[in-house]
N, C-alpha and C positions, 0 to 999 in steps of 0.2 A: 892791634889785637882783634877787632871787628872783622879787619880784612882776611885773617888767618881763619877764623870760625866760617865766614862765609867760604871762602875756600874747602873749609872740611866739610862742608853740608855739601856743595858741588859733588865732591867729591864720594860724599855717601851716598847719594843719589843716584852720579852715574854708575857706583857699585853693584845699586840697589837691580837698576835697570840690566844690566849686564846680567845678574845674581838670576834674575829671575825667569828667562830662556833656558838658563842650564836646568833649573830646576825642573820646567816645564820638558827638556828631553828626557827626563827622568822618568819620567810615566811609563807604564808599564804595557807590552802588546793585550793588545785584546784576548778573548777565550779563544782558544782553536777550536771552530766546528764543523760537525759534518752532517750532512743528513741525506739520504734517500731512499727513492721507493718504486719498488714494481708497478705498484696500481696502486694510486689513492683514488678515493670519490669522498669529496666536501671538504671546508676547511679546517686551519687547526683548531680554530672556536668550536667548530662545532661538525668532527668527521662522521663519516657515514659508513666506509670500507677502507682498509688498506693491508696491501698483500706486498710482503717482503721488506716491509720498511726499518731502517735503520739511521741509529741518529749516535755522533759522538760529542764529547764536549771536555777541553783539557784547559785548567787555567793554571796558576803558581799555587792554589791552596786545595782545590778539589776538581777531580773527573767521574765521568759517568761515562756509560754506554746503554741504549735498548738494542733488541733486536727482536721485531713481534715480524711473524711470518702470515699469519693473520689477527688483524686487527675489528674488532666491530663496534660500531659506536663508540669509540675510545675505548674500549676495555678489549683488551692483552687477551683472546683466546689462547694462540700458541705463541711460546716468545719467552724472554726474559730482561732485566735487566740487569747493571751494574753501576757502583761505584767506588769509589777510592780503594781500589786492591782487592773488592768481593770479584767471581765469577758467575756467570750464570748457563749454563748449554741442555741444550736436550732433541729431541726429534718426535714424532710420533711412530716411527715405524724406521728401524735400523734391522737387515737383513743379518749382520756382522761380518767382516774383513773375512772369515772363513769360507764363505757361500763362491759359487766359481763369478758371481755378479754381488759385488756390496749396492745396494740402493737404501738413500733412506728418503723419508718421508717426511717435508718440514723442520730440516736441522736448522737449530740457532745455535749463536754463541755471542754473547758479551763479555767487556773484559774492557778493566780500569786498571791503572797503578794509581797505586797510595802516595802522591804528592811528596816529593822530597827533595832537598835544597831547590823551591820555584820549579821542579821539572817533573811534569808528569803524560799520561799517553794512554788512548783508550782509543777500543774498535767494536764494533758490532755488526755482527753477520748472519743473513737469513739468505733461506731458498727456500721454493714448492719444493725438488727432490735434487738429489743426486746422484749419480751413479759412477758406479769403479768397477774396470772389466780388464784385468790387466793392464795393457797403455792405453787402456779409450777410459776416458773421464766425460761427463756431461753432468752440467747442471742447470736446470731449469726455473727461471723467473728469479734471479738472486741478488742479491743487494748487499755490499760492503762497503761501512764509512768509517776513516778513523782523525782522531784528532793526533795533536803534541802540544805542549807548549816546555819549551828549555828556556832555562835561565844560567847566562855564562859563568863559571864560577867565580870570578870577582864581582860578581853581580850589578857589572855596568852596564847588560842590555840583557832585554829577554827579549824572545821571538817565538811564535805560537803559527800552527797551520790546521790545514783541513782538508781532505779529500775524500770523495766516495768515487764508485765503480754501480753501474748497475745493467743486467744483461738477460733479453728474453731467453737466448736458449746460447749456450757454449760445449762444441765439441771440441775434444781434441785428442788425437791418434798419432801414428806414423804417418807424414806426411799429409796430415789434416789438420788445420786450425779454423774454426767457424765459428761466427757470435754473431747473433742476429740482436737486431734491438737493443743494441748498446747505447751507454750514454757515460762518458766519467768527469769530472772536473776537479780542483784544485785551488786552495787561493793563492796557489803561486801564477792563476792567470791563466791556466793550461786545461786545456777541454775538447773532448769531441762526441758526437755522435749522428749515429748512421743505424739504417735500417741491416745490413747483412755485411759483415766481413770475411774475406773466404783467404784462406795465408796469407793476409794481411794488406791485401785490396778490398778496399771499401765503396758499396756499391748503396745509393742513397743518402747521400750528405750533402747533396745539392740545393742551390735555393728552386730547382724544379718543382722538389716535393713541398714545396710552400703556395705553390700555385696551385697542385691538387686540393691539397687542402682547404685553401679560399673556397675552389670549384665545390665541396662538397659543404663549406660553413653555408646554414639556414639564421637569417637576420632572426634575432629572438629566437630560435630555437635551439643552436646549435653552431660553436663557435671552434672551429681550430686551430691548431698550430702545431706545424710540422719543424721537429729538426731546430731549433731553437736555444741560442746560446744569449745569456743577459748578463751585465756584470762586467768585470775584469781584473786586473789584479790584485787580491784582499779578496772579492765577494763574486764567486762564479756561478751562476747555474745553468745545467742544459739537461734538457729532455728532447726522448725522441717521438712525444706529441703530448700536447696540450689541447686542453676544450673547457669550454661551460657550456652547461646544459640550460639553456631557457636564458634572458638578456645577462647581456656580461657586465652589466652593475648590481644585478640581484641573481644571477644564475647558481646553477652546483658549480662549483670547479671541479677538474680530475688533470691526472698526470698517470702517463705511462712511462714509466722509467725515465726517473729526474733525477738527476745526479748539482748536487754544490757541499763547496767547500768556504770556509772562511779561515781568515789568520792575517797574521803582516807583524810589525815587528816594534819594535819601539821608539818613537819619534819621524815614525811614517805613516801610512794610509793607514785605516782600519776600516773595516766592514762597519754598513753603517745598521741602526736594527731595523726589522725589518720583518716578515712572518712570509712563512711561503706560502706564495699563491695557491699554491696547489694542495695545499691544505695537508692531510692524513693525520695518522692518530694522534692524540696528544701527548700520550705516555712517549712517543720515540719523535715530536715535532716541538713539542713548546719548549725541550730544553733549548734547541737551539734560536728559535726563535725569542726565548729570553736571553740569548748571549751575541745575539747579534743577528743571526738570521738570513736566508735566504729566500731572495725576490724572483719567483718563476717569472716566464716572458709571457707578457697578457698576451690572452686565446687571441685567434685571428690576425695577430700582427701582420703575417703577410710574409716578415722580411727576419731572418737569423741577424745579427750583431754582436758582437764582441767590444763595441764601443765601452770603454768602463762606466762603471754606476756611478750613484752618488756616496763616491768614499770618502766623508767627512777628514781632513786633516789632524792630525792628534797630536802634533808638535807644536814648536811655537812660533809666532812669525818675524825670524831673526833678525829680518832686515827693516824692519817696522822697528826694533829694540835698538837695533845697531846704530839707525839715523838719532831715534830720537835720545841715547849716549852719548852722540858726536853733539846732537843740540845742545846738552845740557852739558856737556862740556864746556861749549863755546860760551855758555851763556854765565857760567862761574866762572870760563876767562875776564869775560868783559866787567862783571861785575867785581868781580877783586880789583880791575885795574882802576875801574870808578871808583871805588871807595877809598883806594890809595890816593885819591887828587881831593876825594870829598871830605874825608873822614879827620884829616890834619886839620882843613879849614873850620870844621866844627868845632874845636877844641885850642884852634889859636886866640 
């Protein structure tokens, strides 16, 4: 009888062990986030300017979006935000579709959905201006991020993402396509940017332009970084320069069009948290930055990488479970059989 109980306890154990890995893939993907911006100056503690900034954020129960086209001292001059299925848009200055030139002035727009079975999806989008001239389009200093997170309908995996886009100047015509100062990324790992693209040749994405920049960084005064990608896949950021103003452990920081995304999936990598370097406003920065966050590449580096971050593991570690099931298997083996040779003798 002794030997049978000991047996069940073996075996509850190794259940136990086995039980608790599945549970652990059960967890759920991270927020999907997004954020970027035209120009920030200062951090997200404590920003000072930011022009074109946008941020998204999508989990299983709630999304938001901002979208502040100018930002000052953290307070939203022009801009709005959103959450769970509100919108928000406006411009200062819209000519109307009827004029033989639409231009407006400072358009935004935010936009969430309202959460439903674990799956929801939000974006926010600013510019300085736009313009619509027949087939010529341009837009000027503009910035779009948006999040998702899905949940499969038997609800055995979710998976969540993030991407932004952001761009000094984009024309596009018959037989024109031009973006200067681009920068985009993704936490599916995928990212670029470059000073000019002309029909889809890209001219300055080189590690060249990271040696101008050293040339021009002042030790304590003034620090940069050109063309710069951090991260990998779960947690991407790139911009096409970075700087502090005065030593880069107490300086301002600034970011000219930084583009990251966060996401991944469940019982894989996740972004880990983190606040961007590069600071900007806090109404369209600390969402993301409290869901997991984006790490600019420190001013001056020198050198672009795509090497991945530090993606903390969010599964469980199977083969650590697996061995130590097979231990405690063996060890109710051996113990049942001891007790069959021991347990008679106590009792004869």
């Amino acid at each position: 009888m002794r030997a049978k109980r000991i047996a069940v306890a073996a075996a509850g154990g190794t259940l136990g062990l086995v039980a608790l890995p599945l549970a652990a893939m059960a967890s759920t993907a991270p927020t999907g986030s997004a954020a970027g911006t035209a120009v920030s100056v200062g951090s997200s503690s404590a920003p000072v300017l930011g022009i074109s900034t946008t941020s998204a954020n999508s989990g299983s129960s709630s999304s938001g979006s901002s979208a502040d086209v100018v930002n000052l001292g953290g307070t939203t001059l022009v801009g709005g935000s959103s959450s769970d299925g509100s919108t928000a848009s406006g411009n200062l200055i819209d000519t109307g579709s009827g004029a033989p030139a639409e231009v407006q002035v400072a358009p935004y727009g935010a936009t969430s959905t309202k959460p439903a079975a674990g799956t929801s999806s939000s974006e926010g989008k600013a510019a300085v201006a736009r313009v619509q001239a027949g087939s010529l389009s341009a837009n000027v200093a503009q910035s779009d991020s948006k999040a998702q997170y899905t949940t499969n309908p038997d609800g055995t995996s979710t998976k969540s993402g993030g991407s932004t886009s952001t761009d000094g100047l984009t024309v596009d015509a018959p037989g024109l396509s031009l973006d200067a100062l681009h920068s985009d990324a993704s936490s599916s790992g995928e990212g670029n940017a470059y000073l000019l693209g002309i029909n889809g040749t890209q001219i300055g994405n080189s590690s060249q332009l990271q040696a101008i920049c050293q040339n021009l960084s002042v030790p304590s005064l003034l620090s940069l970084s050109c063309v710069t990608a951090t991260g990998g896949a779960g947690n991407l950021f790139e911009e096409v320069l970075g700087g502090v103003l005065g030593p880069n452990d107490s300086g301002i920081p600034a970011t000219l069009f930084g583009a990251g995304g966060i996401g991944g999936g469940a019982g894989t990598v996740a972004a880990s948290p983190a606040v961007i370097a590069a600071g900007g406003p806090a109404s369209t920065m600390a969402n993301v930055a409290n869901n997991g966050g984006l790490s600019a590449a420190p001013a001056g580096s020198g050198t672009a990488s795509n090497a991945p971050g530090h993606l903390p593991f969010t599964g469980a570690p199977i083969a650590l479970w697996l061995l130590a099931s097979v231990a405690l298997v063996g060890l109710g083996a051996v113990t049942v059989k001891t007790s069959s040779l021991v347990v008679p003798r106590l009792y004869s």
